[in-house]
C-alpha positions in Angstrom: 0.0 0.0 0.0 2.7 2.3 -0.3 2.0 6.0 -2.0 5.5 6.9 -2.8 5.9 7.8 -6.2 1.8 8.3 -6.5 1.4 12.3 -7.4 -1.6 13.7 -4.7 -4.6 14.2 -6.2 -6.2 18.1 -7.4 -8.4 17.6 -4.4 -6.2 16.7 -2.1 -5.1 19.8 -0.8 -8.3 21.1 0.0 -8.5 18.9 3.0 -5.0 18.6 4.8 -5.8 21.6 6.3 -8.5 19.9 8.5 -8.0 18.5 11.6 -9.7 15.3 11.4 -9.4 12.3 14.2 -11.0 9.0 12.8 -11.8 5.6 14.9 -10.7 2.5 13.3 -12.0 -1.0 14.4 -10.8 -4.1 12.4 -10.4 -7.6 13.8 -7.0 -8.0 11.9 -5.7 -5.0 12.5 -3.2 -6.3 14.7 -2.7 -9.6 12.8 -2.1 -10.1 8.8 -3.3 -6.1 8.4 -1.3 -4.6 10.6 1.4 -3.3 8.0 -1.8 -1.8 6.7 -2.8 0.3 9.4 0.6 1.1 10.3 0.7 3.0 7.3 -2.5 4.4 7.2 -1.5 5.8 10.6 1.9 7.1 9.2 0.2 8.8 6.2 -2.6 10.8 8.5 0.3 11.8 10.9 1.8 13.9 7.3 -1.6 15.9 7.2 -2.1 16.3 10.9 -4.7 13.7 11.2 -5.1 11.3 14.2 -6.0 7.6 13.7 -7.0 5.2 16.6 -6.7 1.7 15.6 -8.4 -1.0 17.7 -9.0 -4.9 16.6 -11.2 -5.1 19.9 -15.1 -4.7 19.2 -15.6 -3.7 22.6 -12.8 -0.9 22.8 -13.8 1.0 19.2 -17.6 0.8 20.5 -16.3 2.3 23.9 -14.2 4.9 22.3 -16.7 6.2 19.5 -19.3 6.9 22.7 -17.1 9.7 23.9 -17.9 11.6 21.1 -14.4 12.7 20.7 -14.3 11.6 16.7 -15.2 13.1 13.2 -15.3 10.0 12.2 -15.7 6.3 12.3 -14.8 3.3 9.9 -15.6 -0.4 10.8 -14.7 -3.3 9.2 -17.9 -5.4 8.6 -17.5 -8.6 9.7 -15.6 -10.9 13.2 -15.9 -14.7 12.4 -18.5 -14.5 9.4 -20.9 -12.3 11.9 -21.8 -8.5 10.8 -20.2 -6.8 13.8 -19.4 -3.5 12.3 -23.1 -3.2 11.9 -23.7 -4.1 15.5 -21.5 -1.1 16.5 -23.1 1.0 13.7 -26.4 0.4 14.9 -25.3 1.9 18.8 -23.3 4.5 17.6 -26.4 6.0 15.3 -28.4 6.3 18.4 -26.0 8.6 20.3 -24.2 10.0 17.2 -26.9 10.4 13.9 -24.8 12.2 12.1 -21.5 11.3 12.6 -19.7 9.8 9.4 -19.3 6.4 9.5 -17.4 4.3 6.6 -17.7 0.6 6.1 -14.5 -0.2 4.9 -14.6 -4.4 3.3 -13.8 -6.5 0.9 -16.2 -6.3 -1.9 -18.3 -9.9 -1.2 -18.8 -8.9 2.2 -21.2 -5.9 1.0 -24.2 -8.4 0.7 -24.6 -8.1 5.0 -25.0 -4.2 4.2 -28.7 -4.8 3.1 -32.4 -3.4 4.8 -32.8 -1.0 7.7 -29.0 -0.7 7.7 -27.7 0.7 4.6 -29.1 4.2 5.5 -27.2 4.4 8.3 -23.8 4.0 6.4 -22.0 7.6 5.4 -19.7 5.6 2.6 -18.9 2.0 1.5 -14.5 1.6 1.0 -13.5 -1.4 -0.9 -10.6 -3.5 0.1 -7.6 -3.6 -1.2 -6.6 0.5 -1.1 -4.3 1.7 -3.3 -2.6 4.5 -1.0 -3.9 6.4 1.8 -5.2 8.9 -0.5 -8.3 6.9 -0.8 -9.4 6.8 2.6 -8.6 10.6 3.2 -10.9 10.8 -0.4 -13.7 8.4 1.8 -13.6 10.1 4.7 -14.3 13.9 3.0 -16.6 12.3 0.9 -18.1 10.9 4.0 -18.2 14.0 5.9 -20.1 16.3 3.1 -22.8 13.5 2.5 -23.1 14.0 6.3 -23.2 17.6 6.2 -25.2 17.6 3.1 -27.8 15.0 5.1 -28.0 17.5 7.8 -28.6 20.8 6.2 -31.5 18.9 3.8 -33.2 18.0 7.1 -32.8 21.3 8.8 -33.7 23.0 5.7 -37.0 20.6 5.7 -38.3 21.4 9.1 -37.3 25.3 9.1 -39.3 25.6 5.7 -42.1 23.9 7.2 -41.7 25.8 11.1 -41.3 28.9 8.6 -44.6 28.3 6.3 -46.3 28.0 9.9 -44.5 31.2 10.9 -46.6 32.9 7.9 -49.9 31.8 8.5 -49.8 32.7 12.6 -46.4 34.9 13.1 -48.8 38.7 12.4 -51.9 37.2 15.2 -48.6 36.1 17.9 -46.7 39.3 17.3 -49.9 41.5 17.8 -50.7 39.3 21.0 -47.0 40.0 22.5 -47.5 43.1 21.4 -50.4 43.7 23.5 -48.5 42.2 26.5 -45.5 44.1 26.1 -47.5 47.4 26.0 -49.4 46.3 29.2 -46.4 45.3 31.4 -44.6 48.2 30.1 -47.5 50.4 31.4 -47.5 48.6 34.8 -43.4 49.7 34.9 -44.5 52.7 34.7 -46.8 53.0 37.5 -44.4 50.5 39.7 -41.5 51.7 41.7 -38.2 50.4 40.5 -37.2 48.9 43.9 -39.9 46.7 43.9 -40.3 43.1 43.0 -42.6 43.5 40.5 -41.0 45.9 38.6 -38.4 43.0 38.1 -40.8 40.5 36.9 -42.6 42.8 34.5 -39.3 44.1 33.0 -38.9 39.9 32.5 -41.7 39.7 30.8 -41.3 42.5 28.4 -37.6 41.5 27.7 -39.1 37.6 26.9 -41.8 39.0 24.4 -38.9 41.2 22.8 -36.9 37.9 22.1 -40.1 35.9 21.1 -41.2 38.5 18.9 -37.7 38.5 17.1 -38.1 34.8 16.5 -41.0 35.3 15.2 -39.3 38.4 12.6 -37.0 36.0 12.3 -39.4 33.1 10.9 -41.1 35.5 8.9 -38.3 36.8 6.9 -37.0 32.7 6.5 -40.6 32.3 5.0 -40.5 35.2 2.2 -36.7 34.5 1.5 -35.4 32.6 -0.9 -32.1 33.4 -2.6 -30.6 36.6 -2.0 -27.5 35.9 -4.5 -29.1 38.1 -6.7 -28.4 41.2 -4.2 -24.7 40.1 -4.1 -22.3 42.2 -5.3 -18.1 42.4 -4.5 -17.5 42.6 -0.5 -14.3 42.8 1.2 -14.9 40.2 3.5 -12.3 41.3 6.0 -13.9 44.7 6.4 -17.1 42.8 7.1 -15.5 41.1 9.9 -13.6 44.0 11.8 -16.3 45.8 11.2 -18.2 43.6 13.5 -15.3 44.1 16.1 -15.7 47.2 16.2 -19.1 47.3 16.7 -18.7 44.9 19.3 -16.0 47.3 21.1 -17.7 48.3 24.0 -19.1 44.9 24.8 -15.7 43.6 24.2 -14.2 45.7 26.7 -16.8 45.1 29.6 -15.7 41.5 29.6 -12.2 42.2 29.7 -11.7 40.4 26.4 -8.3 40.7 24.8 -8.9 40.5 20.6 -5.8 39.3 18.8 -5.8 40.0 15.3 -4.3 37.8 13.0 -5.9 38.0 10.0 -4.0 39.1 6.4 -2.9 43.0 5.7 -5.1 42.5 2.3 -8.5 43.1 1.1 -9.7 39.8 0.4 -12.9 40.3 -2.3 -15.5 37.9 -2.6 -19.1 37.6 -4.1 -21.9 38.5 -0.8 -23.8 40.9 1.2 -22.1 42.5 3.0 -25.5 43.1 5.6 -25.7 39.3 5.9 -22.0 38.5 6.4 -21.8 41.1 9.1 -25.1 38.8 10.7 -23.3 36.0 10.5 -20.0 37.3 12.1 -22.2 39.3 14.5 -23.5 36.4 15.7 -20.6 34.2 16.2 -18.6 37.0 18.0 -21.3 37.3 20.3 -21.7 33.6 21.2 -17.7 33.9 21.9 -18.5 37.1 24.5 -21.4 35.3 25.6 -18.7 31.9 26.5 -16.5 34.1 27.9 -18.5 36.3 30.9 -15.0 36.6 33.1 -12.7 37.7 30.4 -10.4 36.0 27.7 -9.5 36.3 24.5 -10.7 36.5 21.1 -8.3 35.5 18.3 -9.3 36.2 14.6 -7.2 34.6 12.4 -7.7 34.6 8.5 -5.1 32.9 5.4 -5.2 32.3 1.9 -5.3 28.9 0.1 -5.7 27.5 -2.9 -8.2 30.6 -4.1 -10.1 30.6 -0.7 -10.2 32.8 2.2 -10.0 30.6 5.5 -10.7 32.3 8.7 -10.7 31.2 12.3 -12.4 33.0 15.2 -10.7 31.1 18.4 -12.5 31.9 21.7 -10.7 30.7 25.5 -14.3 30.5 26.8 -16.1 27.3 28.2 -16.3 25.7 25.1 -18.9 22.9 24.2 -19.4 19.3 24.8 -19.3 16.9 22.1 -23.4 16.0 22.6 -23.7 19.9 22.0 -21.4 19.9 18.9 -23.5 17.5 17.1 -26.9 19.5 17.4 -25.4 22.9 16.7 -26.7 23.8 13.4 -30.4 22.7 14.5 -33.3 25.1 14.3 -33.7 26.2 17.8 -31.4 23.8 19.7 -29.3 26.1 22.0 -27.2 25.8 24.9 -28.2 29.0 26.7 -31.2 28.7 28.9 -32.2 32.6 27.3 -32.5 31.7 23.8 -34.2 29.6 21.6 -30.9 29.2 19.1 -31.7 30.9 15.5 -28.8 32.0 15.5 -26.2 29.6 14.5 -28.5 27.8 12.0 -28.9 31.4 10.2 -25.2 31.9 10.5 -24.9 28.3 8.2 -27.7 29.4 6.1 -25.8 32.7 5.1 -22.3 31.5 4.4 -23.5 28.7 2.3 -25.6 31.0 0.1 -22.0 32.5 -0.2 -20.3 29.4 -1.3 -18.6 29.1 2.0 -18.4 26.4 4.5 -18.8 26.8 8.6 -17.3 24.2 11.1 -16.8 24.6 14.8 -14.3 22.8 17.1 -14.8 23.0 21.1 -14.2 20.9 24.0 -15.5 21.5 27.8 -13.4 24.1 29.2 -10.8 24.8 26.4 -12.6 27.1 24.5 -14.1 26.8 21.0 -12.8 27.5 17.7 -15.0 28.4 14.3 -13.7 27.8 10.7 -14.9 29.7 7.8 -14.2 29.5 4.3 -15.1 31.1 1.2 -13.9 31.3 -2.2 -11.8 34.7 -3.4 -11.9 36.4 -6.4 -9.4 38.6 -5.5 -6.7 40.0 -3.4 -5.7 44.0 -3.0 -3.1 44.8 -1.3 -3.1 47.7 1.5 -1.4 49.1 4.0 -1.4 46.2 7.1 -2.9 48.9 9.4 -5.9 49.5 7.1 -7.5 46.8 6.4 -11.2 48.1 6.1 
């Protein structure tokens, strides 16, 4: 299996830049494929991948639990018996849409039939001819993943949204009528009091119900809005949002390190709706960060994209929360009903760009943007608005 002498392909370059760790389980791993794996292993180390190998059943089921992996590829069978499936089968009850690759020889495939075959990301054939193919699976696996997920969000939201249309004006003129009303009652209530506290909470909850409800409206009149696009400078778009964000920025005691390239970096966007989305990933780093930290913004150029990293030190994200992320109104703050991320997603991939978000518990959480360029200008590196 050797890839010396093999030239990489056109696409690989696109992906070494990602950070992926993948599971491995395979009862011969450690016996007549080892020489295999040990290259497979040798080959990820060169593009700053992690492999875990196991040949135990029980160990790769135990270690894809944790959550810790992008992805997961299983052998298929353990003494004529379809054991990958077995693990298959617990790990898409805890994980739905984490990529999973069934990587066998070609007669085994006839166990992969039924209920099953849904539930695998990618089918590998054995022998491979480098380790170029399984990097090739594994992306492959990962965008049918991500293309399974935003098909499904994009399902419900359109259908939450038509319902949005055919109530959202009666709800907003009913929280309308409370807001007014408790509003009034502030008025006539002193400021020490307790009530004035609870009817200040109620006005600030029909304020965020009623943008949810803006929200769903607009997501039901909107469909494209590439027609509106014109050339933005997306840099400006995004220290523009810094600076807005000054003040807040400074009441936290957050520190921003800028890192990002002394050029304009032009692509094809609005520059309204890439300043949403940046708005509301800055936020969500203030909001993981209430006793200070930093804020690093990071952006390079690669192979004709722009890639750009906001890195927060805040409390970061477990890996049950990672996997729900980009869902309609999943959230991990007990104040909001979490629009905002799926929005964010929405916007950069009506801009041909890509969003994906690395965090652990306590180690903060990093975001990755890309989108394509269709031009550099150079400027001075102090002025890059």
């Amino acid at each position: 299996m050797s890839t010396e002498g093999h030239s990489r392909p056109l696409w690989f370059d696109s992906v070494i830049h990602k950070k992926i760790k993948v599971l491995f389980w395979d009862d011969s791993a450690e016996k007549n494929q080892r020489n295999l794996f040990l290259e497979i292993e040798k080959g990820f180390k060169k593009i700053g991948w992690e492999a875990v190998i196991t040949a135990d059943k029980n160990v790769a089921l135990k270690k894809a639990m944790t959550g810790q992996f992008n992805v997961v590829v299983l052998d298929l069978l353990e003494n004529r018996k379809p054991v990958g499936l077995e693990i298959l089968k617990e790990i898409r009850e805890c994980f739905p849409h984490l990529p999973v690759i069934i990587f066998s020889v070609a007669s085994e495939f006839k166990f992969v039939q039924g209920a099953m075959r849904g539930d695998v990301s990618y089918y590998l054939t054995k022998p491979v001819t480098g380790y170029h193919d399984l990097v090739r699976a594994i992306e492959v696996a990962i965008e049918r993943e991500q293309a399974k997920r935003r098909m499904l969000n994009e399902r419900y939201f359109a259908s939450v949204g038509s319902l949005a249309a055919s109530v959202g004006h009666y709800i907003k003129n009913s929280l309308w009528t409370i807001s007014s009303r408790a509003q009034y009652l502030m008025e006539k209530t002193d400021e020490q009091d307790e009530a004035y506290e609870l009817l200040d909470t109620i006005n600030q909850r029909c304020a965020e119900a009623n943008q949810i409800i803006v929200n769903l409206l607009n997501y039901a009149k909107r469909r494209t809005r590439r027609k509106d696009f014109s050339e933005v400078n997306v840099m400006a778009s995004l220290t523009g949002v810094i600076e807005l964000l000054s003040y807040e920025l400074k009441k936290h005691n957050i520190k921003v390190e800028n890192k990002i390239i002394p050029e304009k970096v032009i692509i094809r966007g609005n520059e309204f709706y890439l300043k949403e989305a940046f708005l509301n990933l800055v936020k969500n780093s203030i909001e993981a960060m209430p006793e200070g930290g930093a804020l690093i913004l990071d952006a390079r150029q690669e192979n004709g994209n722009i890639h750009i990293k906001i890195t927060d030190t805040g409390h970061g994200m477990s890996s049950e929360a990672q996997e729900s992320l980009f869902i309609p109104f999943y959230s991990t703050k007990d104040n909001s009903m979490g629009y905002g991320l799926f929005e964010t997603q929405r916007i950069i991939s009506e801009h041909q760009g890509t969003i994906s978000i690395d965090s652990a518990l306590n180690k903060g959480t990093q975001v990755n943007i890309q989108f394509p360029i269709i031009r550099l200008e150079k400027v001075e590196a102090d002025n890059l608005g």
